[in-house]
Structure formats: structure tokens, C-alpha cells
C-alpha positions, 0 to 999 in steps of 0.5 A: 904498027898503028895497028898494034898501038890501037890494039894494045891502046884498047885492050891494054887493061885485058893484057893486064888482068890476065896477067896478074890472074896468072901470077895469082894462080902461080904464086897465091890460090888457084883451085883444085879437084880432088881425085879419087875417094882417100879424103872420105868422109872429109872430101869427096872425088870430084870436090873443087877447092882452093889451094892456098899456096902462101900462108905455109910462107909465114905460118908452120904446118900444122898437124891435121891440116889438109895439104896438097902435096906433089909426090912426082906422080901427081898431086895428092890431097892428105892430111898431116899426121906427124910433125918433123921428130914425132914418132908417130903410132896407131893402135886400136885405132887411135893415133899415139904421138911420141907415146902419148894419145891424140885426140884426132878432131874429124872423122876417118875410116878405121885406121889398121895398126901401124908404127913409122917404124915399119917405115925404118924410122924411129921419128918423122925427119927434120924437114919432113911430114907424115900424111894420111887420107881419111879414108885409111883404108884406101889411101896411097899415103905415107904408109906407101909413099913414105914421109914427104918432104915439105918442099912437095907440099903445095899449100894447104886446103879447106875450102871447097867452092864445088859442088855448090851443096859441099860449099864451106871449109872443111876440117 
């Protein structure tokens, strides 16, 4: 029993740090590596990056945001294209939100034609996303996967800690 006592008496303060490590990585930030090339040009495979997990709890999603999203599967980083009840449209490669053009504000691939419609829908529903990867060509994205629900998405995504030459935020 004293050996407990002196164990705790001196490392006490390791018990804690570690514990509160825990609850930040849990509940606040933790990092993220980016799987695969559907984020090119913005994120590369490999990228190391922050997921903030809390600021969804005081500010809306907004569109062009770069989220993390849990799809059952595994977790996938997209960016929000679509609100809940837009309808949501590309043509000529350019992005038509309730029939009015969007100017998209970072670089993508070619995106093909495409309507939610072909998804059996007129609008995003209530509570809902519609996402994309930037590389539209190869991106297992809401086109596939359909809209996403905004309790499986994670938090939001900019910044990109590793590698050190791809350091900052990225929009």
C-alpha cells in the first residue's frame, strides 16, 4: 500500500496530464491523416491535420467547409457542398444552387453533370449534407454515399500540421 502511495505521490501529475490528453483528443482536437487522393489539389494522402471537433457545437456548417465525416465504413474528409434544403446542381462544370451559380472559392477537378435528383430528391433534407471530394472524378462522395446526416460528421478540418512543406490551412 505505501508502495501505491509513493507511486501516485510522485507521478500524480503524469496521471493527470494524460488524462486530460484523453478528454482533448476525445472531445476537442485530435489529428487526422488524409486517406487516399479525393481531396487533390486541396489535401494530398498521407496529410496530417486537425480535426476540430467543437466549434460545430456554437457555429453552423457552412458550405465549402472541409469536414470529417464517419460513413460506417471509415472516416472520410469532403467538403460541404449543399446545405439542408438547397437543391443542389452542376453543369458545365460549375456548381447551381437553388438554380442560381456559385462561385466555388478553391480548386477542383472537372466535376461531370450532375443533379441530386438522381439521388431521388428535389432538396438536401432537413438535418442533412451534400459533399464532395475535390478530386470529382475519383471521390466516394455523396454522389455514391448519398447525403450525410450531420450527426456523422466529426468536425471541421483546415489545417494541415504534416508534412511540415504543406504546413497551414487550407481552404
Amino acid at each position: 500500500m505505501e508502495k501505491v502511495k509513493s507511486f501516485i505521490k510522485e507521478f500524480w501529475i503524469y496521471i493527470v496530464l494524460i488524462i486530460i490528453i484523453l478528454l482533448v483528443k476525445k472531445f476537442i482536437v485530435m489529428p487526422i491523416r488524409v486517406n487516399g487522393t479525393s481531396m487533390i489539389d486541396t489535401l494530398h494522402h498521407n496529410d496530417i491535420m486537425i480535426l476540430d471537433k467543437i466549434s460545430y457545437r456554437f457555429k453552423d456548417i457552412k458550405r465549402f467547409d472541409i469536414v470529417v465525416v464517419d460513413d460506417k465504413e471509415e472516416l472520410i474528409i469532403k467538403r460541404i457542398i449543399g446545405l439542408p434544403g438547397e437543391n443542389i446542381e452542376y453543369k458545365d462544370n460549375k456548381l447551381y444552387v437553388n438554380g442560381k451559380m456559385v462561385k466555388e472559392n478553391f480548386s477542383h477537378k472537372e466535376t461531370y453533370d450532375y443533379s441530386i435528383e438522381e439521388l431521388d430528391a428535389t432538396e438536401v433534407p432537413e438535418d442533412s449534407y451534400f459533399v464532395l471530394g475535390d478530386n470529382r472524378l475519383n471521390s466516394k462522395d455523396s454522389r455514391i454515399i448519398g447525403f450525410i446526416p450531420k450527426d456523422q460528421i466529426l468536425g471541421k478540418t483546415s489545417l494541415t500540421i504534416f508534412p511540415f512543406n504543406r504546413f497551414g490551412n487550407k481552404k
